[in-house]
C-alpha positions as a printed NumPy array, in Angstrom:
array([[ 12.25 ,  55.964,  33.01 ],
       [ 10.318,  54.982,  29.585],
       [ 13.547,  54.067,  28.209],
       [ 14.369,  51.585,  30.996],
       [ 10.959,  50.51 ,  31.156],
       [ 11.231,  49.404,  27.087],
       [ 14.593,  48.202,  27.479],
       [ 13.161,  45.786,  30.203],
       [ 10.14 ,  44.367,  28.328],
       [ 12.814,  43.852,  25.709],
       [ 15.111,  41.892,  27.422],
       [ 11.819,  39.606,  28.965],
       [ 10.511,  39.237,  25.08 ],
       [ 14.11 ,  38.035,  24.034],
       [ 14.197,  35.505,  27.23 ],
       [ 11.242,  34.053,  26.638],
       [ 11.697,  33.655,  22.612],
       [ 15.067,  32.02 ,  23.656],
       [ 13.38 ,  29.239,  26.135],
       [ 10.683,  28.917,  23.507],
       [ 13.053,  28.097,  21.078],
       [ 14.83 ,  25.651,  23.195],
       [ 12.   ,  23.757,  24.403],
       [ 10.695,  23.575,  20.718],
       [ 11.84 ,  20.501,  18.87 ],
       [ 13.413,  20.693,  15.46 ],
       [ 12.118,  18.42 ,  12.58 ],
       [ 13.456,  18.747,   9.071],
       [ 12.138,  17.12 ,   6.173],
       [ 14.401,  14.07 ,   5.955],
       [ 13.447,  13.509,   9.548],
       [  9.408,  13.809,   9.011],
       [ 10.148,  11.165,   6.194],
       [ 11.451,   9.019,   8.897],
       [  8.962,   9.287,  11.011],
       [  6.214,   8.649,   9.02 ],
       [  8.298,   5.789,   7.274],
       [  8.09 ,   4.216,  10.811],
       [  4.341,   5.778,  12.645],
       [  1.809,   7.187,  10.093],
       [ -1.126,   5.423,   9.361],
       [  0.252,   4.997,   5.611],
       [  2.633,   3.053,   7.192],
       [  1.014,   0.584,   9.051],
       [ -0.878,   0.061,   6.085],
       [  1.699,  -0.736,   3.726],
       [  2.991,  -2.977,   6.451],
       [ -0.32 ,  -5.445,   6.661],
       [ -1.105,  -5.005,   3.279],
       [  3.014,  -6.618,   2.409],
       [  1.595,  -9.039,   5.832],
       [ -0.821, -10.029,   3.396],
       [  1.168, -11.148,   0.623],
       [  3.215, -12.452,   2.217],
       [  1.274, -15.618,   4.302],
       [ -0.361, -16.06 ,   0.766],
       [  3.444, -16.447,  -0.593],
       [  3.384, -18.748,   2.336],
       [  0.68 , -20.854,   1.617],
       [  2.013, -20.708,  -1.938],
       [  5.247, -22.678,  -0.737],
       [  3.006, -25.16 ,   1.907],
       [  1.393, -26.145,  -0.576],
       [  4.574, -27.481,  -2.563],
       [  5.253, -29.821,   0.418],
       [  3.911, -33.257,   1.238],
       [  1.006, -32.592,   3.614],
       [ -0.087, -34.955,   5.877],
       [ -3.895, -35.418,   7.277],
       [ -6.043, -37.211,   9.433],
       [ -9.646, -38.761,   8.398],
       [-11.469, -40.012,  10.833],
       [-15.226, -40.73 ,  12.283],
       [-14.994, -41.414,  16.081],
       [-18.326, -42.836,  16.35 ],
       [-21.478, -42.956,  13.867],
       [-24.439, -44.95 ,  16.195],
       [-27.823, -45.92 ,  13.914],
       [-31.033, -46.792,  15.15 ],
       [-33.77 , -47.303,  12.768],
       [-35.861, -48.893,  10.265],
       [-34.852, -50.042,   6.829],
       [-35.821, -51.741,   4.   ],
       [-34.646, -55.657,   3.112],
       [-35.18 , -57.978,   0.866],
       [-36.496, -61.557,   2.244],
       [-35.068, -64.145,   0.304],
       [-37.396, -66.643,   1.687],
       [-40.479, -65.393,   0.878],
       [-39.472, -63.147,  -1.679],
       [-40.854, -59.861,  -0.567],
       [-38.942, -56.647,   0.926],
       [-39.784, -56.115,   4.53 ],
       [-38.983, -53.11 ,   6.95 ],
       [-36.446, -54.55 ,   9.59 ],
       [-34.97 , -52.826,  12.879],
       [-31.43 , -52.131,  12.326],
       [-28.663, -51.096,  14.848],
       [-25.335, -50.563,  14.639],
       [-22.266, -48.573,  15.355],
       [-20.094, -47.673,  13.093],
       [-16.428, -45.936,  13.567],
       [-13.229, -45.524,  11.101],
       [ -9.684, -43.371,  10.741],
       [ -7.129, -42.813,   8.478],
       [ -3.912, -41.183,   7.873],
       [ -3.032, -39.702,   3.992],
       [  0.114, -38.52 ,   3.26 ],
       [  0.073, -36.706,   0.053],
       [  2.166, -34.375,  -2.426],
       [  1.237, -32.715,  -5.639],
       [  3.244, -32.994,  -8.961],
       [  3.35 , -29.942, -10.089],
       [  4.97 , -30.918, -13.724],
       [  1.822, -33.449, -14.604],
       [ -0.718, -31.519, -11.983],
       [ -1.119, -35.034, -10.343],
       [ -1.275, -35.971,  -7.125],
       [  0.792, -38.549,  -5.137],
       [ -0.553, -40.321,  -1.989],
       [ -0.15 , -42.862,   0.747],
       [ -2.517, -43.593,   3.278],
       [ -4.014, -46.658,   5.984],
       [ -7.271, -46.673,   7.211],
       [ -8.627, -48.83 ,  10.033],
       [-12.505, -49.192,  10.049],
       [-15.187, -51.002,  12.684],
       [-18.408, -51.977,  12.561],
       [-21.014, -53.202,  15.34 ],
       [-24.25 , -54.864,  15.038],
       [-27.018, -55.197,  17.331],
       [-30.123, -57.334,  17.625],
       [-30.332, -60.754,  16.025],
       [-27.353, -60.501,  13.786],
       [-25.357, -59.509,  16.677],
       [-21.441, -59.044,  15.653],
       [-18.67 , -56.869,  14.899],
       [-15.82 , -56.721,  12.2  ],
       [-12.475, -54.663,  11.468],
       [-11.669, -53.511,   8.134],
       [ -7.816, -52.355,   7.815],
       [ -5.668, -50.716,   5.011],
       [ -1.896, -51.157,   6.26 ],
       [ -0.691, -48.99 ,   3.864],
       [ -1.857, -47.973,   0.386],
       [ -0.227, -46.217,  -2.66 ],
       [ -2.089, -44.242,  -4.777],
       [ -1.483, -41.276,  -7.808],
       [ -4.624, -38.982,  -9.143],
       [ -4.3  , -37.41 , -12.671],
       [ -6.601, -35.386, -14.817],
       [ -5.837, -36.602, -18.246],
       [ -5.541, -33.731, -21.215],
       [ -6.951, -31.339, -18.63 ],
       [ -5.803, -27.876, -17.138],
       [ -2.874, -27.902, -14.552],
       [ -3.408, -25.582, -11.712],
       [  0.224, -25.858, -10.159],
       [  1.853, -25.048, -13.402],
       [ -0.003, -22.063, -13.412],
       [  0.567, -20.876,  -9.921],
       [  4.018, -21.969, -10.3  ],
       [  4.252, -18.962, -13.13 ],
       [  2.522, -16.499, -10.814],
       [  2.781, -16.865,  -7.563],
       [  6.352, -15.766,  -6.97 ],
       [  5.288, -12.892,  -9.427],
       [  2.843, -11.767,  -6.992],
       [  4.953, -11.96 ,  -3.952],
       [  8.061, -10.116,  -5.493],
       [  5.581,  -7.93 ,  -6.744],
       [  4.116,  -7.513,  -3.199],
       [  7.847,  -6.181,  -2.282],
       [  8.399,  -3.752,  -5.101],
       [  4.607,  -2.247,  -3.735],
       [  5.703,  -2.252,  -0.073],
       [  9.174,   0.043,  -1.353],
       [  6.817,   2.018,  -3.628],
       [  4.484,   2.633,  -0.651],
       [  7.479,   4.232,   1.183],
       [  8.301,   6.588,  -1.198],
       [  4.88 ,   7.229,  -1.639],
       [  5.051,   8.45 ,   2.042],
       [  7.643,  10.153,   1.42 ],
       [  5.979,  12.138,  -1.064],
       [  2.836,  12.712,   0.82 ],
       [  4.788,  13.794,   4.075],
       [  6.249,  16.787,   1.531],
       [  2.831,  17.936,   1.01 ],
       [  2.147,  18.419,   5.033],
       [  5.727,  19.573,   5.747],
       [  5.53 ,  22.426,   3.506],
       [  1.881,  23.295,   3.697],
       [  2.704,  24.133,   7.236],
       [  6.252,  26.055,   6.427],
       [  4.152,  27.937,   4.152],
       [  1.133,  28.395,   6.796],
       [  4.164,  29.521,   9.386],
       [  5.479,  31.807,   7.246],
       [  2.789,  33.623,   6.006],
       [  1.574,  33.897,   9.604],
       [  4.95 ,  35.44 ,  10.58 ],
       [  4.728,  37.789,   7.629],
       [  0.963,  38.398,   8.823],
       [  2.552,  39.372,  12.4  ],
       [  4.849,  41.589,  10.934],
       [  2.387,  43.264,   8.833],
       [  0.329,  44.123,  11.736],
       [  3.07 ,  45.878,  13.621],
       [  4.441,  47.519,  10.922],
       [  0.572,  48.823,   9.851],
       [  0.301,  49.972,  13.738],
       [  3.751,  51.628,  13.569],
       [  3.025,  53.47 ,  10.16 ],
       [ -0.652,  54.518,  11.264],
       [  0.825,  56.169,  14.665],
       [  3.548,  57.87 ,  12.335],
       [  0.767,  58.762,  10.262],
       [ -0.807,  60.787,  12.787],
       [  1.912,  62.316,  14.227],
       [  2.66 ,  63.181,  10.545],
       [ -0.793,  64.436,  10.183],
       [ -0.637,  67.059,  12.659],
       [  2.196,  68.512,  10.632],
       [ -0.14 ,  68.27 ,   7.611],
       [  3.264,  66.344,   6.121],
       [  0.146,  63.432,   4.881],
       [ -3.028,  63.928,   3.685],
       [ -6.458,  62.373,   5.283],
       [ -6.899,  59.643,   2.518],
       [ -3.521,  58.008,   3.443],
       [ -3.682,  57.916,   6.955],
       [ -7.364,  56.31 ,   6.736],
       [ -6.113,  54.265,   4.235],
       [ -3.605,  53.135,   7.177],
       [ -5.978,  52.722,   9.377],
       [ -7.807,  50.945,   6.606],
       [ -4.433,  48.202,   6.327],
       [ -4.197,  48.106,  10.059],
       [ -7.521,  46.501,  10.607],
       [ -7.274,  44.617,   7.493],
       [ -3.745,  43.19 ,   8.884],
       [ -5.581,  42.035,  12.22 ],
       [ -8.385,  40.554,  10.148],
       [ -5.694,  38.907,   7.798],
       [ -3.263,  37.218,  11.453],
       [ -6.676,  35.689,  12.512],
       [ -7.285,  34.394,   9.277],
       [ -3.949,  32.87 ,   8.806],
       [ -3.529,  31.706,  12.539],
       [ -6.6  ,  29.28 ,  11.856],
       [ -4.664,  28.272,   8.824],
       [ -1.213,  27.677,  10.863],
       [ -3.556,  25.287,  13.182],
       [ -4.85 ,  23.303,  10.864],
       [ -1.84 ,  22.6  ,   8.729],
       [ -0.041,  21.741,  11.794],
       [ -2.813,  19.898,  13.221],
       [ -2.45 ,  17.742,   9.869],
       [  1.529,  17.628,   9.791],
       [  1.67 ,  16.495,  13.831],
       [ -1.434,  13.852,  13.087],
       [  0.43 ,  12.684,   9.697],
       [  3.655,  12.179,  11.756],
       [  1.776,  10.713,  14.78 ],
       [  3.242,  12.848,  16.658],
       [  2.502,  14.378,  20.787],
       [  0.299,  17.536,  19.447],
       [  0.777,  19.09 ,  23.324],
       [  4.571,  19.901,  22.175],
       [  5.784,  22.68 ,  20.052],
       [  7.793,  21.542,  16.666],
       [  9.899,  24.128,  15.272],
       [ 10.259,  23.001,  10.981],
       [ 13.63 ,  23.412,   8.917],
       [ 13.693,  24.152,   5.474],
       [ 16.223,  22.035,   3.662],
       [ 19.691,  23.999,   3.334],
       [ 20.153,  23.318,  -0.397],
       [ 19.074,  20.456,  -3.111],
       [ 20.981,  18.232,  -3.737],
       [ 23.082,  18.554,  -7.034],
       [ 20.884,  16.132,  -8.691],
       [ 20.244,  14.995, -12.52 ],
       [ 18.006,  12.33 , -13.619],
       [ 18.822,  11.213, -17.073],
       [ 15.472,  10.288, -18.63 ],
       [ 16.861,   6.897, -20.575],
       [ 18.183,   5.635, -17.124],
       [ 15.1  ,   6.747, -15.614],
       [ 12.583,   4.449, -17.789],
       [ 15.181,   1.704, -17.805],
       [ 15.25 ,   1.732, -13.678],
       [ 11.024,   2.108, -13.904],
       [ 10.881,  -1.048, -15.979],
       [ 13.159,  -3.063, -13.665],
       [ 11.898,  -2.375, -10.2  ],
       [  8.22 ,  -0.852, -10.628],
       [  5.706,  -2.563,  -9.03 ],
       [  3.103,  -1.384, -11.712],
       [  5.268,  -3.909, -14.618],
       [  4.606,  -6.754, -12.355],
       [  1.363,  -6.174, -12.19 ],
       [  0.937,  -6.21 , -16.537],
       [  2.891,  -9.329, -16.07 ],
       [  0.282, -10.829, -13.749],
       [ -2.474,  -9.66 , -15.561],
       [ -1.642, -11.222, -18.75 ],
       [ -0.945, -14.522, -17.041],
       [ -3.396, -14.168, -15.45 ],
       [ -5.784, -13.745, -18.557],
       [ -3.615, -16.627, -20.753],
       [ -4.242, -19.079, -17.706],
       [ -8.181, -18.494, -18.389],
       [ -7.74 , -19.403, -22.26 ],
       [ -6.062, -22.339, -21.4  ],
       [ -8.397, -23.283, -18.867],
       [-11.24 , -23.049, -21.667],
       [ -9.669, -25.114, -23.924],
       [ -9.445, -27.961, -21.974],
       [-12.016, -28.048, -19.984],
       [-13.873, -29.478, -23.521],
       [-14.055, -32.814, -21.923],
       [-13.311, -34.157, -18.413],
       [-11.334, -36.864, -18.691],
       [ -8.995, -38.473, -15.243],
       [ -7.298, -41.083, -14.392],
       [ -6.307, -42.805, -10.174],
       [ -4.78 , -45.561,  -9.675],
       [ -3.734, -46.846,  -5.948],
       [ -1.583, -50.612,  -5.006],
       [ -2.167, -51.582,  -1.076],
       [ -3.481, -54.159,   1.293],
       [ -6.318, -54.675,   3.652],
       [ -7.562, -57.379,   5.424],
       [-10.951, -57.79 ,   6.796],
       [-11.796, -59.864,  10.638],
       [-13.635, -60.091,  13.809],
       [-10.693, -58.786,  15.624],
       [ -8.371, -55.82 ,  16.078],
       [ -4.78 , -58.526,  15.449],
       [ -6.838, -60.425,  12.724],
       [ -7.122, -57.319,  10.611],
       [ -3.863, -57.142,  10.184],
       [ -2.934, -60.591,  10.046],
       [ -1.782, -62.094,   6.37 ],
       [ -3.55 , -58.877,   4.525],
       [ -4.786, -59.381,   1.034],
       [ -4.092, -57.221,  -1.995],
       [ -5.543, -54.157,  -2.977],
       [ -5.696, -52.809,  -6.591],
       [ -7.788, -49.956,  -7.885],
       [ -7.705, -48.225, -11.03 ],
       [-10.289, -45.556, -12.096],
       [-10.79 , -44.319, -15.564],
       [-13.161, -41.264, -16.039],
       [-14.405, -39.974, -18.919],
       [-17.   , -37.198, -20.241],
       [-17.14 , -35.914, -23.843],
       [-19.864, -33.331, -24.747],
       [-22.143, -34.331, -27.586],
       [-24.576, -31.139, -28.305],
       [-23.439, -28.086, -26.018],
       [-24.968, -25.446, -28.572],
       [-21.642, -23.972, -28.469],
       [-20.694, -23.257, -25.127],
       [-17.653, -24.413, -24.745],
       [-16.509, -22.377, -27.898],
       [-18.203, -19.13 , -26.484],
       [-16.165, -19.586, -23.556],
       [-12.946, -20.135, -25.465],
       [-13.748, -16.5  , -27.825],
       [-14.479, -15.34 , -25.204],
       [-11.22 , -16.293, -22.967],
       [ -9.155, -15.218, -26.051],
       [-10.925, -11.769, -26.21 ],
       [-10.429, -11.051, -22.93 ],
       [ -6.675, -11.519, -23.473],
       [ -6.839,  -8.936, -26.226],
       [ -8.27 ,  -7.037, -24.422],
       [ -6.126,  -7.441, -21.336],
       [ -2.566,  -6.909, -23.668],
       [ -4.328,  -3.422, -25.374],
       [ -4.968,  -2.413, -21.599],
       [ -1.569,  -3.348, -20.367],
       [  0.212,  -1.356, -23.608],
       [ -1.932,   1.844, -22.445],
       [ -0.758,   1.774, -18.981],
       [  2.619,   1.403, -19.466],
       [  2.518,   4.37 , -22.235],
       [  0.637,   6.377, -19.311],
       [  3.073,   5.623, -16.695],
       [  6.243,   6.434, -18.762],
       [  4.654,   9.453, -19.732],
       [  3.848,  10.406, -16.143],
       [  7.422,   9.624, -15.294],
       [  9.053,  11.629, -18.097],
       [  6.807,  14.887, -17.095],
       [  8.025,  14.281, -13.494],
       [ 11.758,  14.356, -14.762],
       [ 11.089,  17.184, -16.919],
       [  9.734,  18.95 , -13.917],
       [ 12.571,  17.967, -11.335],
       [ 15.306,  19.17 , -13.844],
       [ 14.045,  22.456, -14.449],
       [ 12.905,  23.176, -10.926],
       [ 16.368,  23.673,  -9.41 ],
       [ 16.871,  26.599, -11.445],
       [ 13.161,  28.1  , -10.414],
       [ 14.618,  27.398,  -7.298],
       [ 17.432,  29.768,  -7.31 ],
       [ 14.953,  32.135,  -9.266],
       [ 12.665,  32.363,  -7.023],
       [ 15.427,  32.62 ,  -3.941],
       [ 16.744,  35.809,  -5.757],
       [ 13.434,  37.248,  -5.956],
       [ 12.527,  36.829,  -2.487],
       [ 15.997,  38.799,  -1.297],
       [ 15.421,  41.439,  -3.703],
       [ 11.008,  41.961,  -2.835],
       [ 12.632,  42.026,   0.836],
       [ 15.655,  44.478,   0.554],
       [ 12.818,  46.892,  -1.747],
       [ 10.058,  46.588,   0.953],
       [ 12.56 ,  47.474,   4.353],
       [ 13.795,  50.533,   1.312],
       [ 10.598,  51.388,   1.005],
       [  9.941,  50.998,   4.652],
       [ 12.425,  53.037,   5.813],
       [ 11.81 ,  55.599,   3.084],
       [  7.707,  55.703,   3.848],
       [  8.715,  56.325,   7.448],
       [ 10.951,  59.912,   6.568],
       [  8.399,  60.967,   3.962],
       [ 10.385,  59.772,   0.828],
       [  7.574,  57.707,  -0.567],
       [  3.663,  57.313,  -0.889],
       [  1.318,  54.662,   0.649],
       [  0.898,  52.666,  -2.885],
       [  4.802,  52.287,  -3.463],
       [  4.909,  50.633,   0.142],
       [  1.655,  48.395,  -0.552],
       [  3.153,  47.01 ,  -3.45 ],
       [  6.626,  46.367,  -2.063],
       [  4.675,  44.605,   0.262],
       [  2.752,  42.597,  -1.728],
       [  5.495,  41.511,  -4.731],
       [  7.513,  40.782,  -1.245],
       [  4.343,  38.491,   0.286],
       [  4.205,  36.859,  -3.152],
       [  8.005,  36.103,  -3.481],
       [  7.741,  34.259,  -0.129],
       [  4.999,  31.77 ,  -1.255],
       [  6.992,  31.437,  -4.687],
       [ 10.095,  30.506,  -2.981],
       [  8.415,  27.87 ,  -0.835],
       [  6.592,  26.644,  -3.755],
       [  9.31 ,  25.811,  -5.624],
       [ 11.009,  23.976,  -3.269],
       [  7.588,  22.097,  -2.596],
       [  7.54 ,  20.985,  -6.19 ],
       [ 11.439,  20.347,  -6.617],
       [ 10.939,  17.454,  -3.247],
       [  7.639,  16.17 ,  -4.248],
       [  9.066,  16.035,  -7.945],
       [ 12.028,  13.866,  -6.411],
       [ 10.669,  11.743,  -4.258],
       [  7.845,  10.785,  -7.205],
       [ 10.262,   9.77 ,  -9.478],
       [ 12.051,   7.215,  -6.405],
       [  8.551,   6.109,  -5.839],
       [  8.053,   5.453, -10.087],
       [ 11.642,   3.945,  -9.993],
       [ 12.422,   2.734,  -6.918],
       [ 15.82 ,   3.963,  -7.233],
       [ 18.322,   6.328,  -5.285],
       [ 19.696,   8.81 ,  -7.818],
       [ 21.572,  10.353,  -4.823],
       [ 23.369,   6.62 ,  -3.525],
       [ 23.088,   5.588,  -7.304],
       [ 21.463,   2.25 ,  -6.311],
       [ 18.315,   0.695,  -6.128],
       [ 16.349,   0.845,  -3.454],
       [ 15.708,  -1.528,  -0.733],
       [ 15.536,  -3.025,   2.495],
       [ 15.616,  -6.768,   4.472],
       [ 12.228,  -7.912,   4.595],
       [ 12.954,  -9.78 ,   7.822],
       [  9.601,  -7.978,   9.053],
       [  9.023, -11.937,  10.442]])
């Protein structure tokens, strides 16, 4: 009857692990990367922060065009008291004034970004209305003006922005493919914190029935005085030690999950079943092509770039910004009547040309401080930019050097887990007939516990090490290309 009984429960355990295991979804690690690619928070950030470059890209290129704007004052009433000179009596006199006053315009302009001038055309229409004892009105009218602005000897913006603003914006690309890989490699870290969580609360399950089996043994074993007292409360010692030890690790398993399925934004109701990856990939990173592929498509090169245009754009700002000197000069017509036609009618010509000029006499040196200073800071700027790219080809050749070796470890550590398992079931099975003590089981145990977590480990590293170097080179050494996508986001 027991053995029906047991056979039963069996077959009910063995149902319900099978629906279990079909219900349960199955993520491996390529497919975590996807998903957090496409939902994690990392994501969306990397998304808005390439959103970001890109409208200033945008406004970048706008700014290259003609634009074309509207001036205007729709109505501008006064009422009040001013002062006037009386001819006649040769005095100034308050007077009442009112009037209304109201003007537009059109400009249509477009910057030279060779000289750092501007071009223009523009009209303007104006009216005026007085009230009181001067009572009358007038139209002043531009038909059409053209015009060009230019600071003489004096720093050109567009030139400069011409250098770095498509610097910035492909940079802004490389950071958004960097930022992928960088998800990548931050999505290894959960996935294999919570293999390693799930394993080590399977072996914690295991442990407890296995103490629970040897301490009944133990007492049956006891009666026969075939054990002595120390061992079997030693036992009984491990079995509560093992329940203590599944409690632990189940808070462990909850968290790490909790993390992975939050990572992944994922439905934390359903029950995600993780796959270790099969094999690596038969993989070698030569470090020369490595450092070559780093200095082509890392984001971290465009940045020096930036930063030392940046810092040569403020020297030659300094320097001449000694004196202020510009130049405008505009050709039109306008016309000036009583009327709306008569503005218009038989217009006059228009010519203005503006010279400006300001030279510094006695500045105590302030302009020169500015231009050390500029200078220094481009010293300082090229040092800085020579350290971080000696950092960040170090950090990549460690990475390599890591990633290389770690596929042996790999197979290391694989053969050291079989063997620590085959010894502790021996040891097991021997324990369990009387062919071996307590201590020899323990530390079966515990070299096999240790081979698990060194197994997982290394494949933790070998990934993380991978998908570190495609972040520092955003390239494929699988596909043997570089790697990209359509940034048709828009």
């Amino acid at each position: 009857m027991r053995f029906f009984l047991s056979l039963l429960l069996c077959t009910i355990s063995i149902t319900n692990s099978y629906l279990n295991s079909q219900n349960k979804k199955i993520l491996d690690l390529f497919h975590c990367i996807e998903l957090a690619s496409d939902s994690s928070l990392q994501a969306f950030i990397a998304q808005n922060y390439y959103q970001s470059g890109y409208w200033e890209y945008r406004s970048y290129k706008a700014a290259r065009l003609p634009a074309l704007s509207l001036r205007t004052t729709p109505l501008q009433y006064n009422r009040n008291i001013v002062k006037r000179y009386d001819f006649q009596e040769n005095i100034d006199v308050y007077r009442t004034q009112q009037s209304l006053y109201s003007s537009g315009g059109l400009t249509l302009s477009q910057n030279f970004d060779l000289t750092g001038g501007t071009f223009f055309v523009d009209s303007e229409l104006g009216y005026i209305k007085n009230y009181g004892e001067n009572n009358y009105r007038q139209f002043n009218a531009v038909p059409i003006r053209f015009g060009y602005s230019q600071a003489l000897f004096g720093f050109n913006a567009f030139k400069w922005e011409k250098k770095i603003e498509p610097l910035k914006f492909e940079k802004v690309k490389k950071q958004f493919l960097y930022h992928q890989q960088e998800i990548a490699e931050t999505t290894v870290q959960y996935f294999f914190n919570y293999v390693q969580a799930h394993k080590e609360y399977d072996l914690a399950l295991e442990n407890l029935l296995s103490a629970d089996t040897l301490y009944t043994i133990s007492l049956e074993r006891q009666k026969i005085s075939a054990i002595s007292e120390a061992d079997v409360l030693t036992l009984k010692l491990d079995k509560i030690n093992t329940q203590n030890t599944l409690k632990s690790v189940e808070l462990g398993l909850k968290d790490t999950r909790f993390a992975l399925l939050t990572f992944l934004n994922l439905d934390k109701e359903k029950e995600y079943s993780l796959q270790l990856p099969k094999n690596t990939d038969d993989i070698f990173i030569p470090v020369n092509d490595a450092l070559l592929y780093a200095q082509r498509n890392n984001p971290d090169y465009l940045s020096h770039q930036q930063e030392i245009l940046e810092a040569e754009r403020e020297v030659d700002r300094s320097r001449k910004s000694v004196f202020d000197a510009s130049v405008s000069a505009s050709v039109g017509f306008n016309q000036v009547a009583d009327n709306f036609g008569g503005a218009y009618r038989k217009p006059l010509q228009q010519d203005i040309i503006t010279v400006s000029l300001t030279i510094p006499i006695l500045d105590w040196g302030v302009k020169k401080g500015k231009i050390n200073m500029a200078k220094s800071n481009l010293g300082v700027v090229k040092f800085s930019v020579q350290q971080k790219k000696q950092n960040l080809e170090q950090e990549l050749l460690s990475a390599i050097d890591n990633f290389n070796n770690q596929k042996e470890l790999i197979v290391s550590a694989q053969e050291v887990l079989l063997l620590a398992d085959e010894a502790y079931k021996i040891n097991k099975k021997r324990f369990v007939v009387g062919k071996t003590d307590i201590s020899t089981l323990s530390l079966s145990l515990s070299r096999y516990k240790e081979a698990q977590r060194g197994y997982i480990s290394a494949l933790k590293y070998y990934w993380a090490s991978y998908f570190k170097i495609r972040k520092m080179t955003l390239y494929d050494f699988g596909k043997q290309e570089d790697i990209s996508i359509q940034f048709n986001l828009y």
